[in-house]
C-alpha positions as CSV (number, residue, x, y, z in Angstrom):
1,X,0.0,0.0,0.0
2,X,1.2,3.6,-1.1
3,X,2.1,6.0,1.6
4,X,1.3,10.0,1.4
5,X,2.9,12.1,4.4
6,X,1.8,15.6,5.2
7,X,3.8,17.5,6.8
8,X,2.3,21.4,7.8
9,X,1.3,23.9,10.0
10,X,-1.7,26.2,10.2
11,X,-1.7,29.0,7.7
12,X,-4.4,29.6,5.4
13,X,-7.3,27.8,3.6
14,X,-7.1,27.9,-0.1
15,X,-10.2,28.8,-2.1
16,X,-11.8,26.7,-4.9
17,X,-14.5,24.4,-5.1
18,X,-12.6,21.1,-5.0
19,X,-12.4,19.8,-8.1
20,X,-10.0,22.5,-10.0
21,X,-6.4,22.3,-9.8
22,X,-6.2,25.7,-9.0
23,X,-9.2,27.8,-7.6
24,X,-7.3,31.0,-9.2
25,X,-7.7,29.7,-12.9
26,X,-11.3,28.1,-11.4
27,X,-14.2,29.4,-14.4
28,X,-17.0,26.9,-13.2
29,X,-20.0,28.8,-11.6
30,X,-19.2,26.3,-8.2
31,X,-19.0,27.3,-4.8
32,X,-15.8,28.1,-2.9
33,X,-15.5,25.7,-0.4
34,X,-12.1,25.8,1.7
35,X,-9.0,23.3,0.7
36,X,-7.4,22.3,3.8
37,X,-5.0,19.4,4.5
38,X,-7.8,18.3,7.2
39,X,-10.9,18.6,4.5
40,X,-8.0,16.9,2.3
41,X,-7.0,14.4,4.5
42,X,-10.4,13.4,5.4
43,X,-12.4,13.4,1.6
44,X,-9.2,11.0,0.5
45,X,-10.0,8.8,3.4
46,X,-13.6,8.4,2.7
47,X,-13.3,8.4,-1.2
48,X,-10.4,6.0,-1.3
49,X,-9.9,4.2,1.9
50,X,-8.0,1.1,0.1
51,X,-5.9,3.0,-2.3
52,X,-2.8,4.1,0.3
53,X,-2.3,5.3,4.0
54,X,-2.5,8.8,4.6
55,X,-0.5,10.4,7.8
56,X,-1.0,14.2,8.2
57,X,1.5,15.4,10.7
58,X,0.3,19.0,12.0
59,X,3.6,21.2,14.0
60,X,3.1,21.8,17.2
61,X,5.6,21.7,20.2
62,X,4.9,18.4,21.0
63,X,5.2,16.7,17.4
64,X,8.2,19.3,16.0
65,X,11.1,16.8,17.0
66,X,9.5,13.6,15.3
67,X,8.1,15.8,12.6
68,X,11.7,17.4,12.4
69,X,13.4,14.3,12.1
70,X,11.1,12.4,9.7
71,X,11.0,15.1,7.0
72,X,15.1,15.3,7.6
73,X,15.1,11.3,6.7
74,X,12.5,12.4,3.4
75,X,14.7,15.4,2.6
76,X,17.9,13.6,3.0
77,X,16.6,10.6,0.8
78,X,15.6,13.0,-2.3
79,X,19.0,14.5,-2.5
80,X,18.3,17.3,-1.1
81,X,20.4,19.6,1.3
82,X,18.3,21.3,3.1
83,X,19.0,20.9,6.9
84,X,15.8,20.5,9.1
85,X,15.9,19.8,13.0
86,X,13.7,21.1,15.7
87,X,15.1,24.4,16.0
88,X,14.0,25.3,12.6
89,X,11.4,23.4,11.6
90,X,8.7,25.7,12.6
91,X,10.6,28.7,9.6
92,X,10.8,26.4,7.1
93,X,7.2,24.9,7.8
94,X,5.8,28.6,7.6
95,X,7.8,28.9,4.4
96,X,6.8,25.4,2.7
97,X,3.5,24.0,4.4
98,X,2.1,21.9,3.4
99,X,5.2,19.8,2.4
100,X,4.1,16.2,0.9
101,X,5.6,12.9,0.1
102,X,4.5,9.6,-1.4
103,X,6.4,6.8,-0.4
104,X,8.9,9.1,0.4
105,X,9.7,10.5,-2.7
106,X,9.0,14.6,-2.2
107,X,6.2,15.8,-4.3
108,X,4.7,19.1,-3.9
109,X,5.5,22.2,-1.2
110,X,3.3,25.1,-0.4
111,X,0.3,24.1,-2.0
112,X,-2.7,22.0,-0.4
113,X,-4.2,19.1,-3.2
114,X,-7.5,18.1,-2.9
115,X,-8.2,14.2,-2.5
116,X,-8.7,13.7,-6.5
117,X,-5.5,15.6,-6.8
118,X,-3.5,13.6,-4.6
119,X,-5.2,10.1,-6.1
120,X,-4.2,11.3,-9.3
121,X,-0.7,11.9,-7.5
122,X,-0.9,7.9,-6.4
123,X,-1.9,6.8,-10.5
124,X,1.1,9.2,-12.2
């Protein structure tokens, strides 16, 4: 079974009615409904409970050294350099969230998918 990881902390709902890729570029006559990794986490859940586990991992004081040394582990498998430990997770969280991985491969920063979005992430 897949595995998506959500790493993020609170910052703003984006707009849209759920179904566009981008609610900015949205031209249907639908109803903005927030995007939140909560709403996401929980339509993906309920739409596709078989398809892969979902783990949604929200900063807060208690979580930021696990959450600080998991997304280290994700970062450091990608190739990437950046260096994140407790101390500055909470920066590069307000610069990034919601940062997101399936099966640890790094997929998408700063942007929040809907559930189709990130099932369509799982089929690529």
């Amino acid at each position: 079974m897949d595995l998506i990881e959500i790493f993020y902390t609170d910052a703003p709902a984006l707009s849209g009615c759920g179904t566009c890729s981008t609610a900015a570029a949205c031209e249907s006559d639908c109803v903005d409904v927030p995007v939140t990794v909560e709403t996401t986490v929980s339509d993906f859940k309920e739409d596709y409970p078989d398809r892969a586990e979902i783990k949604a991992y929200r900063l807060s004081e208690e979580t930021k050294d696990d959450m600080a040394k998991r997304l280290q582990e994700i970062y450091k498998k990608n190739g990437e350099l950046l260096i994140i430990s407790s101390s500055n997770i909470s920066f590069i969280l307000s610069r990034l969230t919601p940062v997101i991985a399936i099966n640890e491969e790094l997929t998408t920063t700063n942007y929040v998918p809907t559930a189709v979005e990130l099932k369509m992430a799982l089929d690529f």
